[in-house]
C-alpha positions, 0 to 999 in steps of 0.5 A, a space after each residue: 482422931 475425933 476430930 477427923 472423924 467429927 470432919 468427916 461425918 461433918 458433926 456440928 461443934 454444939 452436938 459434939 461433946 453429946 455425940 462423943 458422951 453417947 457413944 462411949 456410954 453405949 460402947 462400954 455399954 454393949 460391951 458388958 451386954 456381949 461379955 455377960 452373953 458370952 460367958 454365958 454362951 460359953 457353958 455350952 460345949 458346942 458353942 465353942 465348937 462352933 465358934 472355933 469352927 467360924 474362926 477357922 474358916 474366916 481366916 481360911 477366906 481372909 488366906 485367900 481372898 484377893 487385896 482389895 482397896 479401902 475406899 472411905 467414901 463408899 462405904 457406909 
């Protein structure tokens, strides 16, 4: 999958094994930033309310919003 990907953004071989070290570093760590962030939001009452009621509406317009094609090239 990386090689599609490294393809498709046309990533020299030479930065290849830099970019894919980087970007797991920084996936694993904004991953520990939002888990820590988010059991600390999680105290509150309210947030959980509030995130429960954003769940329910993106779902609500996800149920009816209309299929739209994937276009990988338009995108940014």
């Amino acid at each position: 999958m990386f090689v599609v990907v490294f393809n498709f953004f046309a990533v020299p071989a030479v930065y290849q094994h830099r970019v894919l070290f980087y970007g797991i570093i920084g996936a694993l760590l904004f991953r520990a930033i939002f888990i820590a962030m988010g059991s600390i939001l999680m105290q509150y009452h309210w947030v959980v309310i509030v995130f429960g009621l954003f769940l329910i509406l993106t779902g609500v317009k996800m149920f009816f919003a209309p299929e739209k094609g994937i276009h990988p090239r338009r995108t940014r």
